[in-house]
C-alpha positions as CSV (number, residue, x, y, z in Angstrom):
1,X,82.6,113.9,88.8
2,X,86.1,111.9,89.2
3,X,87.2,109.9,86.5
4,X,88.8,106.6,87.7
5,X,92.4,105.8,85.9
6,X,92.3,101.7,85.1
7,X,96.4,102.5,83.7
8,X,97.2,103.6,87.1
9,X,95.3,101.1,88.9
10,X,97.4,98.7,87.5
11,X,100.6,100.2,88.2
12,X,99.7,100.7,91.3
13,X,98.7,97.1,91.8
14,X,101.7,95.5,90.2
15,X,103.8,97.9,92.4
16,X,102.3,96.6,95.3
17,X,102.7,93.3,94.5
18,X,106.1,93.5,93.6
19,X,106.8,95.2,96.6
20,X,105.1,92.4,99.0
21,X,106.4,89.6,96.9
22,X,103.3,87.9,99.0
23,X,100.5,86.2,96.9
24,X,98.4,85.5,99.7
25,X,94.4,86.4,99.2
26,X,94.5,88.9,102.0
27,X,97.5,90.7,100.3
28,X,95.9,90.5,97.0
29,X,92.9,91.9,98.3
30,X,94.3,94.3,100.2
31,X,96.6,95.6,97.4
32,X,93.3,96.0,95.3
33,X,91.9,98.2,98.2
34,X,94.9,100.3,98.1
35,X,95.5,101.1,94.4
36,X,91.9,101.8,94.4
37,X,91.3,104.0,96.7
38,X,94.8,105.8,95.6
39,X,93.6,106.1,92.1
40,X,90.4,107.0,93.0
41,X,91.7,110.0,95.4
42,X,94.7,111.0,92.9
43,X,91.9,112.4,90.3
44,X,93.3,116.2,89.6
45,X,96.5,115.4,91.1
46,X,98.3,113.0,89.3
47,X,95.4,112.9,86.2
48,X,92.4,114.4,84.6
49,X,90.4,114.1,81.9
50,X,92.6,115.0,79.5
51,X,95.5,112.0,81.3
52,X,98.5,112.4,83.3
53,X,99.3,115.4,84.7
54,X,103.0,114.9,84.0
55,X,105.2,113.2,81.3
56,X,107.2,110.2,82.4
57,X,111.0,110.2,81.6
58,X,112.1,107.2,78.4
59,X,113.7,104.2,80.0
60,X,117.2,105.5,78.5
61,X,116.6,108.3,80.6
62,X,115.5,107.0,83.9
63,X,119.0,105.0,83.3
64,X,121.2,107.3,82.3
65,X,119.9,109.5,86.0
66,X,120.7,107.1,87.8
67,X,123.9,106.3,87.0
68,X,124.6,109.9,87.2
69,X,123.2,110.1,90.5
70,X,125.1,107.4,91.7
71,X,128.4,108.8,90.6
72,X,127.6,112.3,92.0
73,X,126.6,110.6,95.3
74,X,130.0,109.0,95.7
75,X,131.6,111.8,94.3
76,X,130.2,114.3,96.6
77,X,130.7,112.0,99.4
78,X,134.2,112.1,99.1
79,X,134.4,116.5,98.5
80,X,132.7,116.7,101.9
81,X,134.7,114.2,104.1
82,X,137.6,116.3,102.4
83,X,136.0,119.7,103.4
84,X,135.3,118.4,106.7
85,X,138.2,117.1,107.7
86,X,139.9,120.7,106.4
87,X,137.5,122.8,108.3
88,X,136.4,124.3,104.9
89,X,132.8,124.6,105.5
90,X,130.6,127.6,105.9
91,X,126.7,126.6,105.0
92,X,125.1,128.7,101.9
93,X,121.6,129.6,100.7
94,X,121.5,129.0,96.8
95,X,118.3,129.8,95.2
96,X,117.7,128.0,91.5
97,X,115.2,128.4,88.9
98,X,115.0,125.5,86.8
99,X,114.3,126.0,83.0
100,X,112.3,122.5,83.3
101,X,108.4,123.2,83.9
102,X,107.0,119.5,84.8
103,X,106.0,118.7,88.3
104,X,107.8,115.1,88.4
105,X,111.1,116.1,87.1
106,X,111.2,119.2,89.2
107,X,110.8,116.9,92.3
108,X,113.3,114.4,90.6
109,X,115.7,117.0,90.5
110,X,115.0,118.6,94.1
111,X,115.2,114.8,95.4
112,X,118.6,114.6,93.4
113,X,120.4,117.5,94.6
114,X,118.5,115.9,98.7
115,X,120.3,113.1,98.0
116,X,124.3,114.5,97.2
117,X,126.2,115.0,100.2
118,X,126.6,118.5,101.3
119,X,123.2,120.1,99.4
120,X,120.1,119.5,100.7
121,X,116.8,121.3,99.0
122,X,114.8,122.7,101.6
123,X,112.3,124.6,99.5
124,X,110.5,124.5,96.2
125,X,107.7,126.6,94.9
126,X,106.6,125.8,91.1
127,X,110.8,125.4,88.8
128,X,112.2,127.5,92.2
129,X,114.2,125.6,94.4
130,X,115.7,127.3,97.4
131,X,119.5,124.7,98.3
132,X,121.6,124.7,101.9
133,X,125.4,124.2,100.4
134,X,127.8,123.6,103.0
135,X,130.4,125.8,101.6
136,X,130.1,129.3,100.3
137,X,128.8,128.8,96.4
138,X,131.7,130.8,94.8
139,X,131.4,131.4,91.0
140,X,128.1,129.7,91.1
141,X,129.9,126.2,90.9
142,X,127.1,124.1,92.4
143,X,124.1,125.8,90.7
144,X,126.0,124.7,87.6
145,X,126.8,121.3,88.3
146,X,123.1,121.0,89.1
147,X,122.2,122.2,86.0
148,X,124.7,120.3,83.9
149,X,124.2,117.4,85.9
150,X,120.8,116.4,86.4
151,X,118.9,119.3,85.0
152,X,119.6,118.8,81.8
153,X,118.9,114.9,81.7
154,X,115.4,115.7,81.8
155,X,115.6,119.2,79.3
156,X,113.0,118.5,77.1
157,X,112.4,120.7,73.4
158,X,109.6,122.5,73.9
């Protein structure tokens, strides 16, 4: 039998509302439809019985990523104009097993190393993630940036 999630529901809701920005009583109602029915087909997914299926990140954290990301963006922006307009480019396969086991920061971290120019994460299959460089990873420089970078923002002590 599926449990329903009222916690969820709510975030959900106020998600969609803050999203809209629209208070109208067909948007309200609509919203309601939504997160309900999303709740309602997330049961084994995103909870159980026994909660959440994952942990969320503390607020400190969430902001300290995404200032990191930020900076990595820009900074990775500016090392592949440079290795473009040098012709130094020649596309590598770089396969990573994170030491993090949770579902959401896994993603977090795939959706991370999506969003840097020049590494895009084309795979990942339980803490394995399979990474197109666009140069040649020599000396394993970009597996450990990952892993200095945003990996260990969301290490946790097991």
């Amino acid at each position: 039998m599926k449990k329903f999630h009222p916690k969820l529901f709510l975030i959900l809701f106020m998600f969609w509302l803050l999203l809209t920005l629209n208070l109208e009583i067909s948007n309200i109602i609509g919203g309601l439809l939504v997160s309900f029915i999303v709740t309602y087909l997330s049961f084994g997914i995103l909870y159980s019985e026994k909660g959440f299926e994952f942990t969320f990140p503390g607020v400190f954290t969430i902001i300290k990523y995404f200032f990191i990301l930020i900076f990595e963006i820009y900074i990775s922006a500016i090392d592949l104009i440079k290795s473009i307009i040098k012709n130094e480019y020649n596309p590598s396969i770089i396969e990573l097993k994170l030491n993090i086991k949770d579902p959401l920061l896994i993603t977090l971290v795939a959706n991370s190393i999506t969003l840097t120019p020049g590494t895009i994460t084309v795979d990942k299959n339980a803490n394995h993630l399979t990474v197109i460089y666009i140069r040649a990873d020599k000396d394993k420089k970009v597996e450990k940036n990952i892993r200095h970078k945003f990996e260990r923002i969301f290490k946790t002590k097991d």
